[in-house]
C-alpha positions in Angstrom: 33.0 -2.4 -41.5 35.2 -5.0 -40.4 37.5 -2.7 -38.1 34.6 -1.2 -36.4 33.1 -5.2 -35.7 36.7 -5.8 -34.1 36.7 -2.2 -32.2 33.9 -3.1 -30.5 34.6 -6.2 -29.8 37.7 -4.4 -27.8 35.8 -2.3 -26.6 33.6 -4.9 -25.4 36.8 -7.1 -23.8 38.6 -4.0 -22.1 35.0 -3.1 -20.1 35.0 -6.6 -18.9 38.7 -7.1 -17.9 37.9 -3.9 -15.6 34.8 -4.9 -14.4 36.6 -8.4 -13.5 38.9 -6.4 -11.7 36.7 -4.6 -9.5 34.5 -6.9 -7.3 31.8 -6.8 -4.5 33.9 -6.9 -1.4 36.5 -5.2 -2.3 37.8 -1.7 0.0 37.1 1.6 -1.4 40.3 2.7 -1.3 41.5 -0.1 -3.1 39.2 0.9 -6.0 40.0 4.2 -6.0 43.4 3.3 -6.5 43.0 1.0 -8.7 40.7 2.9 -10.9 42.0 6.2 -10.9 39.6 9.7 -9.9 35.9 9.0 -10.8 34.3 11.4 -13.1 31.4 11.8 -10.6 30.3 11.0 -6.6 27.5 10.4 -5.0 26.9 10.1 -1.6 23.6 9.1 0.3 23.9 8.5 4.0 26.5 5.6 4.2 26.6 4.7 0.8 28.7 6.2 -1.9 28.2 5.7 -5.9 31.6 6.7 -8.0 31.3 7.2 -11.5 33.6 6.2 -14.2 33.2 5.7 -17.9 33.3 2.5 -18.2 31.1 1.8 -14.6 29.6 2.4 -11.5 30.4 0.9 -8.1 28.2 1.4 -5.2 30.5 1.7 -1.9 29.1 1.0 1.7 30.8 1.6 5.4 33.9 1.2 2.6 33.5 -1.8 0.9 32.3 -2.0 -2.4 28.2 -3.7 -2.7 27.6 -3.1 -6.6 29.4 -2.8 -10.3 27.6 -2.2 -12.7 29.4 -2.6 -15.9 28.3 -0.2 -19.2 27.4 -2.2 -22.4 30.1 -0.4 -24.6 29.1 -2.5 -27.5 25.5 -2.0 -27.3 26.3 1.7 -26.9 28.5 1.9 -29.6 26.1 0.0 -32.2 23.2 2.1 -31.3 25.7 5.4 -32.1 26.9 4.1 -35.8 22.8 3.2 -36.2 21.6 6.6 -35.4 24.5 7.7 -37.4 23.3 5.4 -40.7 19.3 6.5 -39.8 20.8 10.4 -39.9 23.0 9.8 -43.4 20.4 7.6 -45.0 17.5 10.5 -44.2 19.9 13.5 -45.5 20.7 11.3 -48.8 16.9 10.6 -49.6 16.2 14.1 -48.6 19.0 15.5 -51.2 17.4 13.2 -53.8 14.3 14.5 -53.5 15.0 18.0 -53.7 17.2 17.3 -56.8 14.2 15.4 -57.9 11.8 18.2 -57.2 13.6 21.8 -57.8 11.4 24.9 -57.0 9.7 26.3 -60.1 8.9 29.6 -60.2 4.9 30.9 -60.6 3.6 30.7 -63.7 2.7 34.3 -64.5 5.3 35.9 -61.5 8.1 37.5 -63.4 11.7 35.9 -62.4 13.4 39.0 -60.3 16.5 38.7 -57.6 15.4 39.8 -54.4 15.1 43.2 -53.1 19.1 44.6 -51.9 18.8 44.3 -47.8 18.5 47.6 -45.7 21.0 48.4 -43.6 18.7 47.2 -40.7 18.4 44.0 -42.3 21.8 43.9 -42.4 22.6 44.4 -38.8 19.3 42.0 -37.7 21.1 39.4 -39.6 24.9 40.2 -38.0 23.0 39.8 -35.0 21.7 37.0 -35.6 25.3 35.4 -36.5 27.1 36.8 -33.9 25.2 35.2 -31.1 24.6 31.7 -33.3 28.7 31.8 -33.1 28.2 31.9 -29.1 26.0 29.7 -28.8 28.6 27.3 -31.1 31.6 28.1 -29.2 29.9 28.0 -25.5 29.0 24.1 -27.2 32.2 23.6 -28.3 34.0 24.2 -24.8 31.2 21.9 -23.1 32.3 19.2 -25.8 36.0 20.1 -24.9 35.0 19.1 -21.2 33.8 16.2 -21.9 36.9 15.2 -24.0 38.6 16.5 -21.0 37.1 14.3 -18.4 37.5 11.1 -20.8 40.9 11.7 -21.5 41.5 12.2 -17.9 39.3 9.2 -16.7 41.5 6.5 -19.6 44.8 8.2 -18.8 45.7 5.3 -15.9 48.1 2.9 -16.4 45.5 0.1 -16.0 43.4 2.1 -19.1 46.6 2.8 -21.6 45.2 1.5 -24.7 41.3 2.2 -24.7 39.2 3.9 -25.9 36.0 6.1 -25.4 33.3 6.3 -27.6 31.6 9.6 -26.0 34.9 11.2 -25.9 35.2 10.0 -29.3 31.8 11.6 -30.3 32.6 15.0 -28.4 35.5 15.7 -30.5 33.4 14.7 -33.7 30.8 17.5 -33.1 33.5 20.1 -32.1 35.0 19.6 -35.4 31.2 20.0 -36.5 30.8 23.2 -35.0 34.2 24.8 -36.0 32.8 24.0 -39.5 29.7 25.4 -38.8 31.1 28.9 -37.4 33.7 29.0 -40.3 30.8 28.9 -42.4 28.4 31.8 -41.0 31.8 34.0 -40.5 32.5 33.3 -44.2 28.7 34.0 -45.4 27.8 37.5 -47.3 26.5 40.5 -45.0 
């Protein structure tokens, strides 16, 4: 628990130190340099918002009006809570089905399903076949985002850092590669 206190307090640190580098005042171009390609632009008559990971900063006629640094820490402890609040529900939930096990009816006999038809067979292939592109169309929208993070910390001024989202994306693609491994490996 202690590395993840001292991760985000560096995660904390590095968004400031680029905040602090990037002030009201300042030219666009300068920020562009200095910052590297933003993930995303806006632009509304004579203002322009840029995008990074880490911030926004509002540009007008050129010079730079607003940054607005993210709260990495807050982000990040909110992530590891929903995280705990997810494990903790799946552990009470597994207790309480190996607490409470399905009994059979009293007077129904104890028989193994019927054998599936062949049309039952196929519904259900189906039915896989289009979860698994519905998994792999997820997985290369994660990929993206893992992408556009790696791209966005690759800068000199960004060697070192980290990104929690990009962090998370690669987490659930190794989620779903699980979870298509496991239907392709499934009976019928």
């Amino acid at each position: 628990m202690g590395k993840i206190k001292l991760l985000v307090l560096f995660l904390a640190t590095a968004a400031l130190g680029f905040c602090a580098d990037v002030e009201i005042g300042m030219k666009e171009k300068d920020v562009l340099e200095y910052m590297g390609k933003p993930n995303s632009t806006a632009s509304m008559g004579e203002k322009t918002i840029y995008r990074w990971p880490d911030m926004i900063v509002t540009v007008k006629n050129g010079t730079v009006i607003s940054v607005k640094a993210r709260d990495l820490v807050a982000e990040r402890v909110e992530e590891e809570r929903r995280l705990r609040v997810v494990e903790e529900t799946r552990a009470k939930e597994a207790a309480w089905l190996a607490a409470h096990p399905p009994a059979p009816a009293p007077d129904a006999p104890v028989t193994s399903p019927p054998p599936k038809t062949q049309v039952q067979i196929a519904a259900d292939r189906t039915a896989r076949a289009k979860k698994i592109l519905e998994l792999r169309q997820a997985i290369e929208s994660q990929r993206d985002v893992v992408n556009n993070y790696s791209a966005a910390f690759s800068s000199p001024n960004r060697q070192g850092t980290t990104a929690p989202q990009r962090d998370l994306a690669q987490a659930l693609i190794a989620q779903y590669e699980a979870e298509i491994q496991a239907i392709e490996q499934a009976p019928y």
